[in-house]
N, C-alpha and C positions, 0 to 999 in steps of 0.2 A: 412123754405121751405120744410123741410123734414117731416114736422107735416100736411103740407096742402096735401106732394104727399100722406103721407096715407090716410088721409080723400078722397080725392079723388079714391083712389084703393079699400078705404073699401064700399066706392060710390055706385063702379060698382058691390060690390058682396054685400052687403045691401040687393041690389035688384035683379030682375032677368036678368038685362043686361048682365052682366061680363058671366053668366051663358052660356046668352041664346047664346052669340057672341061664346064663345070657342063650345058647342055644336053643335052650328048651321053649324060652317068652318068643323069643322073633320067631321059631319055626313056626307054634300055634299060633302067632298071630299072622303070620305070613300064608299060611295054610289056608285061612279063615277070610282072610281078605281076599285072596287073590287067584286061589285055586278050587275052595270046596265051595260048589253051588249053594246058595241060601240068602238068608237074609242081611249077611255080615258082607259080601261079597261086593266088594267095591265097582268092577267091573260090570254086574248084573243089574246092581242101583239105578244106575241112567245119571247117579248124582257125585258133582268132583266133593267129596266130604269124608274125612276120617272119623265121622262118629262111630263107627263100628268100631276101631281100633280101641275106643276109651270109654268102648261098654265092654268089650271083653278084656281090655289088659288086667282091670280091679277083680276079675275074677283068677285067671291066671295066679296074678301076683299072692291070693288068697292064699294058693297052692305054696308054689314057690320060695316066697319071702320066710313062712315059716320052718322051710327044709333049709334055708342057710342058718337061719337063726337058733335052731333048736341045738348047734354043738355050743355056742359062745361060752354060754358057763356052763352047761349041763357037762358038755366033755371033759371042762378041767375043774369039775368036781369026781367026776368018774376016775380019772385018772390020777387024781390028788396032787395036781398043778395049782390047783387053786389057792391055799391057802401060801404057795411061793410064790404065786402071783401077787397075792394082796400084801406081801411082806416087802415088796419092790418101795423104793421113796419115792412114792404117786400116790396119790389122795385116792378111796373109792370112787369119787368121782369122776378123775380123769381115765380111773380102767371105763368104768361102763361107758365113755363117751369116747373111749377109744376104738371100742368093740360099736359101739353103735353107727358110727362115722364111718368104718368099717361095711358094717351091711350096710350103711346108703350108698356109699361106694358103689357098691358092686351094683347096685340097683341102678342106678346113674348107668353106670355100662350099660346095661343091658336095655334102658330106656331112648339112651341118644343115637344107636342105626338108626329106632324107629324114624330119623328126619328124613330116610332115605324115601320111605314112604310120603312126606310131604311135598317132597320136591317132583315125585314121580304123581304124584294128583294133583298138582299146579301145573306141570310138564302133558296132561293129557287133558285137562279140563278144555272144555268150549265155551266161549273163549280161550284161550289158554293162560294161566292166570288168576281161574275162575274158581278160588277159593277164599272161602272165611277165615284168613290168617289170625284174625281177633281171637275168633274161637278154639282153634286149634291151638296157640298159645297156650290160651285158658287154662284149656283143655291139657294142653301137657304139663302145666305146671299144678295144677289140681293132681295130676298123674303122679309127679314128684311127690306132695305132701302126702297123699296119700300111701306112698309105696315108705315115706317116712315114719308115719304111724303104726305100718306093720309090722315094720325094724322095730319098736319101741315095744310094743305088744310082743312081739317073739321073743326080746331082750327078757323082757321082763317074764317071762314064762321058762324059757333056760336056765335062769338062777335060781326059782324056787323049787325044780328038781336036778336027780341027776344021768336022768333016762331019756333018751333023746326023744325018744318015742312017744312019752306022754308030754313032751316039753311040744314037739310037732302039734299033736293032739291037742292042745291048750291054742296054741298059735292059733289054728286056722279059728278054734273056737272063736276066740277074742277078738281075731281081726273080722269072722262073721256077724258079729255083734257089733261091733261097731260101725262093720260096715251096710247093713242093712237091719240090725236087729230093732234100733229105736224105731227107724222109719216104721215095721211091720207092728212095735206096740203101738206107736202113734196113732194108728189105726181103727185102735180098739173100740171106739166110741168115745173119745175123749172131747171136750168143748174146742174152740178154732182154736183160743190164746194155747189152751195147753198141748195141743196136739201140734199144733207150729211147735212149740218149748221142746216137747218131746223129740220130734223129729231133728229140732236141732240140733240134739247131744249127737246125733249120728253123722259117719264119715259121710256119705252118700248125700246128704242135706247142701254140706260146703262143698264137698265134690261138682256137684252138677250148677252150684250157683258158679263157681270158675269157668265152669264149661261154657259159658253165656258169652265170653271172652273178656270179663271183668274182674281184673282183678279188686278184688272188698279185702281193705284190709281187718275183717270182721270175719273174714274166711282166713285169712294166713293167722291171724292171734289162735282161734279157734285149735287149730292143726299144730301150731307154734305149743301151743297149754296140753294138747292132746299126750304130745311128744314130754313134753319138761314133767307132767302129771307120769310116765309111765317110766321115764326113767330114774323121777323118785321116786317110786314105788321097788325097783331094781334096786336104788342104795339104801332101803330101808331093810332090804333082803339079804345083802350082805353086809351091812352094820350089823345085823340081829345075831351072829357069828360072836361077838362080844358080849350077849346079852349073858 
């Protein structure tokens, strides 16, 4: 297992993905904080706070997470690796959670510069010092599950085709839905209990309760089922190979 998670990590930096994904999050989020005037602009706020950062990364990440994800199986069904892959003495399990460990990996990369940015808003704050590290935590490890969930979503959307393109196309769908689509039914006119229930099912719910700088372990079980739910749905996708 530990031999496929490298081949897989050495994968994403072979080529220019692994590259262009950490690149591509820190430029737009670096762009957005620090350079483009607006409302995200750290400097213009008057306030030492990276909430900007951990409103736009879940959007970003939408993008992104599912352009790593959409080759994992999709390509080595394309390419007819797949079925040598599955003949390997590894359980189906240990592939998809090799491939999946994999995209967090690389997510993990491309999340931990952002600390550069915390130390550089503690480093200017007035007093200096003058930040919510409770929330910021939170905040970044609500960042992690979340960018975990989309691995798992994109996973599972590469295995049941073998077109990268509708596997992308699936991704952002399913990571949009989870990540704002309950909140938007929630909405609908539903009663308090059900429309809390509703709003629950969605990332965005646990995401922002993290943000608070509390970790609820009712928020990681959540994100924790979200992930185990999605990567059994991935081995239910290639067991069905035997059907």
């Amino acid at each position: 297992m530990l031999t496929l998670l490298k081949r897989e990590i050495n994968g994403f930096f072979s080529s220019l993905t692994g590259y262009i994904v950490i690149i591509v999050f820190l430029v737009l989020n670096g762009l957005f904080l620090w350079v483009f005037p607006g409302e995200f602009n750290i400097l213009e706020s008057g306030y030492s706070t990276l909430d900007p950062m951990f409103i736009l990364a879940p959007w970003v990440f939408l993008f992104l997470v599912p352009a790593v994800t959409m080759r994992l199986f999709a390509d080595e069904k394309r390419t007819g690796t797949l079925e040598l892959l599955l003949s390997r003495p590894l359980t189906d399990l240990k592939i998809i959670l090799s491939k999946y460990l994999a995209g967090v990996v690389l997510v993990l990369l491309a999340i931990l510069p952002t600390l550069v940015y915390f130390f550089s808003v503690m480093w200017l704050g007035n007093p200096r010092g003058n930040l919510d590290t409770g929330g910021f935590w939170g905040s970044f490890t609500g960042l992690f599950f979340l960018a975990g969930v989309y691995v798992a979503i994109g996973l599972f959307t590469s295995s049941i085709t073998e077109n990268q393109i509708i596997s992308f196309i699936l991704g952002v769908t399913g990571c949009f839905v989870f990540f704002l689509g309950f909140e938007y039914v929630s909405k609908l006119g539903f009663s308090g209990g059900v429309e809390n229930f509703i709003a629950g099912l969605g990332v965005s719910y646990h995401y922002n309760s993290l943000s608070r700088g509390v970790i609820d372990t009712r928020d990681v079980f959540y994100f924790a089922s979200v992930i185990a739910v999605f990567v059994l749905f991935t081995k239910i996708v290639l067991e069905s190979r035997k059907w």
